[in-house]
Each structure stands twice: as C-alpha cells, then as structure tokens.
N, C-alpha and C positions, 0 to 999 in steps of 0.2 A: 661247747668248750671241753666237756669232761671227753666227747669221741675225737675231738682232737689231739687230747693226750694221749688217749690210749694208742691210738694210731700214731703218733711219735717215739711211744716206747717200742711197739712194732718195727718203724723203721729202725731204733736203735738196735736194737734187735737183729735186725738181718745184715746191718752192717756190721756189727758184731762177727755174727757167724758168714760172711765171707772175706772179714779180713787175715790175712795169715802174715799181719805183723803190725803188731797192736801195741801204742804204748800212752799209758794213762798217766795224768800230770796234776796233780794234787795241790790245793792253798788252803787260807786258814778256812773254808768254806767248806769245806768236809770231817772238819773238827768241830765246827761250835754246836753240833747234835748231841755230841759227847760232855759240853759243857764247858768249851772253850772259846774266847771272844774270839771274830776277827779281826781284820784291821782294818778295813775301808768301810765295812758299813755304818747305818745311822748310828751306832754306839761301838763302832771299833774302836780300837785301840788306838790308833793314829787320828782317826776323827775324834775322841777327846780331849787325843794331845793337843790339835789341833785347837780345840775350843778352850785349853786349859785346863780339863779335865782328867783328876788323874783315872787311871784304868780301872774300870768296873772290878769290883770283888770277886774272887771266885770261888763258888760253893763248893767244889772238892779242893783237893790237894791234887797235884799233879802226881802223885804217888796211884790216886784213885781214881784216875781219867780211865776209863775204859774205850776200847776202840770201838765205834757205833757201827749200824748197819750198813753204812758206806764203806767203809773200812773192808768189813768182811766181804761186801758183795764183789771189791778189790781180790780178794782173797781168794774167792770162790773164784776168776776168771784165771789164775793162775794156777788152779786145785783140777779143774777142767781141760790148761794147755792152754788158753787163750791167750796169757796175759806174754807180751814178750820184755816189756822194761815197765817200772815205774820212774816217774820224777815228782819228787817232793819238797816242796818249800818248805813245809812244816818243820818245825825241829820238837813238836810233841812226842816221837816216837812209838804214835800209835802203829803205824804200819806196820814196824817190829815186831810191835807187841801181838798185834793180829793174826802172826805166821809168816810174813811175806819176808823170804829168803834173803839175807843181806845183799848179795850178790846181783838180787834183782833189781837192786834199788842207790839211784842217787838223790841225796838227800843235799840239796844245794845250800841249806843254810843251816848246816850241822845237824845236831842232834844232842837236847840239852839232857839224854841221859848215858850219853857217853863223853869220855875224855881222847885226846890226840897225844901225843908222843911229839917232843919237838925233836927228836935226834932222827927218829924210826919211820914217824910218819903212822905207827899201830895206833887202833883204836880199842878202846879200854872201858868196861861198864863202870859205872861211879860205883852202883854196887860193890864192885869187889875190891871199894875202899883202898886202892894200891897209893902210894905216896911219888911214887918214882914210876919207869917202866920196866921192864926185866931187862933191859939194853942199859940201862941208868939214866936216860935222856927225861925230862921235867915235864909232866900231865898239865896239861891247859884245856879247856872248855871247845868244845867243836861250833857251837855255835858261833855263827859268824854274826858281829856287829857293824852298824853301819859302817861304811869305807875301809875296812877290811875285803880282803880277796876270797872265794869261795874258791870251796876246796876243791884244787885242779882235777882229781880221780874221777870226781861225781860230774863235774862239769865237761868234762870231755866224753864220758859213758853218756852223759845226758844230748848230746850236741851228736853223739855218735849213733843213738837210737832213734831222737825224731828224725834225721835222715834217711833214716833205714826205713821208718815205718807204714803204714800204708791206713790206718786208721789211729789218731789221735784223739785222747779223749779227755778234756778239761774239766774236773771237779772242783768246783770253790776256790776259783783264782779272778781276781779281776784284770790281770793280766796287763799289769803297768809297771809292774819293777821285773828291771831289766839287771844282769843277762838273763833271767829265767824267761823274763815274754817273750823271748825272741825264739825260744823253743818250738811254739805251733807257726810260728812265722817259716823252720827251717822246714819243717815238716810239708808245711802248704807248698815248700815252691819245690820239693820234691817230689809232689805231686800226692798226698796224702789227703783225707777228705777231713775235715775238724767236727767233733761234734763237744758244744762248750755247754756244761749243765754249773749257771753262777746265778744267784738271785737279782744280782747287779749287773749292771752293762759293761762289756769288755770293748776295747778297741776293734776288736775283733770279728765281733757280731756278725757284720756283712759277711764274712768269708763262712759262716760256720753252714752246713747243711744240715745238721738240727740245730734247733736251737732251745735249750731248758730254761725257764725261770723260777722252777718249782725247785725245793728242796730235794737236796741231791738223795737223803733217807726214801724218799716217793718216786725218784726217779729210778736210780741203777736200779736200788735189790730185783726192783721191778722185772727191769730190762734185763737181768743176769738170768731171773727166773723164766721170763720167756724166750729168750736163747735157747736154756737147754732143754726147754721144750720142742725149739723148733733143731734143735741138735737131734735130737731125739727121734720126732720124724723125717728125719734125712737120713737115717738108720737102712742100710737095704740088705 
C-alpha cells in the first residue's frame, strides 16, 4: 500500500512536470487542516444541517486561520511557473493570504474578507473599514449565498482556464455543486487529464487518472517536492 502511494505521487509528479497549462480547483477540503469544517463530510457543515445539527465550533477565529501545507504547496507551483489559473470555492481567503496573486485566481463563491461595490463592481478589504466606495456606490459582502448568482468575472476566467488547460487538479472538493463541478467536466472534454486528491468520493472518480484518498497535506507538498526534484534532473 505505502509503494503504491508513493508511486502515485511519482505519477503525480511527472504529470505535473509535463503539463504546460495547469490549473488547480480548490473546496472546503483543503482548508479543514487549517482548522476549518467542510461541508459534506461525516461532520460537515451541510451534514449537520442535515441531521439538525447546528455547525461544529471553531477553535480559532477566522482572523487566525492560517493557510496550511496545501495552500502553500499551491503557492510554491506558482513561485516555480507551474501554476497557470487557480479556482476556488472557498471564501476562507486562505489563498490570498498565502501569496497567490489576485489575478491568478477565481474565487466562485466570493471571499468573506473582502467587500463588492454595487455601483463599480471593485473589490474592497473589510480591513480598511471603508463605509462607501470611492465612486460612492454601497459595500455588500462578496460571498455568494444560496440562489444568488456567482460573480460573472471569476466564473467566466474559471470556465475560460479549464478549457485551456491540459492538467486539472482537484483539492477537496466533492464535486456536486454546480456550476463549479462542471469545471473538470469542461476540462475533460477538452481533452485534459483529471487528477482528483478528495477523502470522499466524487462523481467523477472514473474519469480521474490518479486518484487520492489520502489527505491533500500528505499528498501535494509531497508531489510539489518531487517535481522539483525531478525539474531539477531535467536540467541539461
């Protein structure tokens, strides 16, 4: 078992280093290392709702969420040239926080530490406590709630990278709410290869040519580190 991981990360690994347009798709499954619930598993958030239950407590404040090893190992593929888009369900805004360039990233279901512009359409940090925007148009919350529309900008850069891409790579997403599932869907029929690292089963599964069950912290940093080792001897 343990040589078939490591031979997994390997393949991860070499698909890594010969894809030249790479783009990684992020759920709540690459935050709860950091200390954040998700939402479908045995104690998600949606499965207590489910059972009546209201949502597990959480031991930090969202102020002192820090971005885990998944995060950065994100980071690090981008700090290398690897990375060519992210897509994020989260609205933690650990990726932010991690280094990963705004511009590289749509974040489908806002970001609860920033504010939107109704007039402008700019986006605003809560931090810098504005009441208005400099335009005068009225600050509201970027996170998107149920049956509300997700933000056109990020949804169309999202829809516009998995087609482009040529290696897709799923972190902690169970890949059931849509339009975000429909992401590796656009990718596959572009002809892109899926590699899905979720603890849970995704609709998906058959099409992926890896496939992870392990914690994505055990999986990537891993796969990142052996990349640029093998970057490294491909050096001439």
């Amino acid at each position: 078992m343990k040589e078939d991981f490591r031979d997994r990360i390997k393949n991860l690994a070499r698909l890594l280093y010969k894809s030249r347009y790479l783009v990684v798709f992020t759920g709540a499954g690459i935050s709860t290392e950091s200390g954040l619930p998700d939402f479908r598993g045995p104690d998600g958030v949606w499965t207590r709702k489910d059972k009546g239950l209201p949502p597990k407590p959480m031991a930090k404040s969202w102020e002192e969420i820090e971005p885990n090893s998944g995060h950065l190992a994100v980071l690090e593929l981008y700090k290398i040239g690897k990375l060519k888009f992210l897509i994020s369900q989260n609205v933690d805004n650990l990726h932010l926080k991690s280094g990963i360039p705004n511009q590289l990233l749509a974040e489908l279901h806002g970001n609860r530490a920033k504010f939107r512009c109704t007039r402008c359409e700019k986006t605003i940090d809560r931090s810098a406590r504005q009441k208005v925007c400099d335009c005068g148009g009225a600050l509201v919350s970027t996170v998107v709630d149920f049956g509300q529309p997700l933000p056109q900008r990020d949804l169309d850069l999202a829809f516009e990278h998995s087609r482009k891409c040529d290696l897709f790579i799923v972190l902690g997403s169970s890949l059931v709410v849509t339009p975000a599932a429909e992401m590796p869907v656009e990718a596959l029929r572009s002809g892109a290869k899926l590699i899905i690292v979720n603890k849970g089963e995704t609709p998906l599964d058959r099409f992926a040519s890896l496939r992870f069950h392990e914690k994505i912290g055990e999986v990537f940093p891993e796969a990142v580190e052996e990349l640029k080792k093998f970057m490294g001897t491909q050096v001439t």
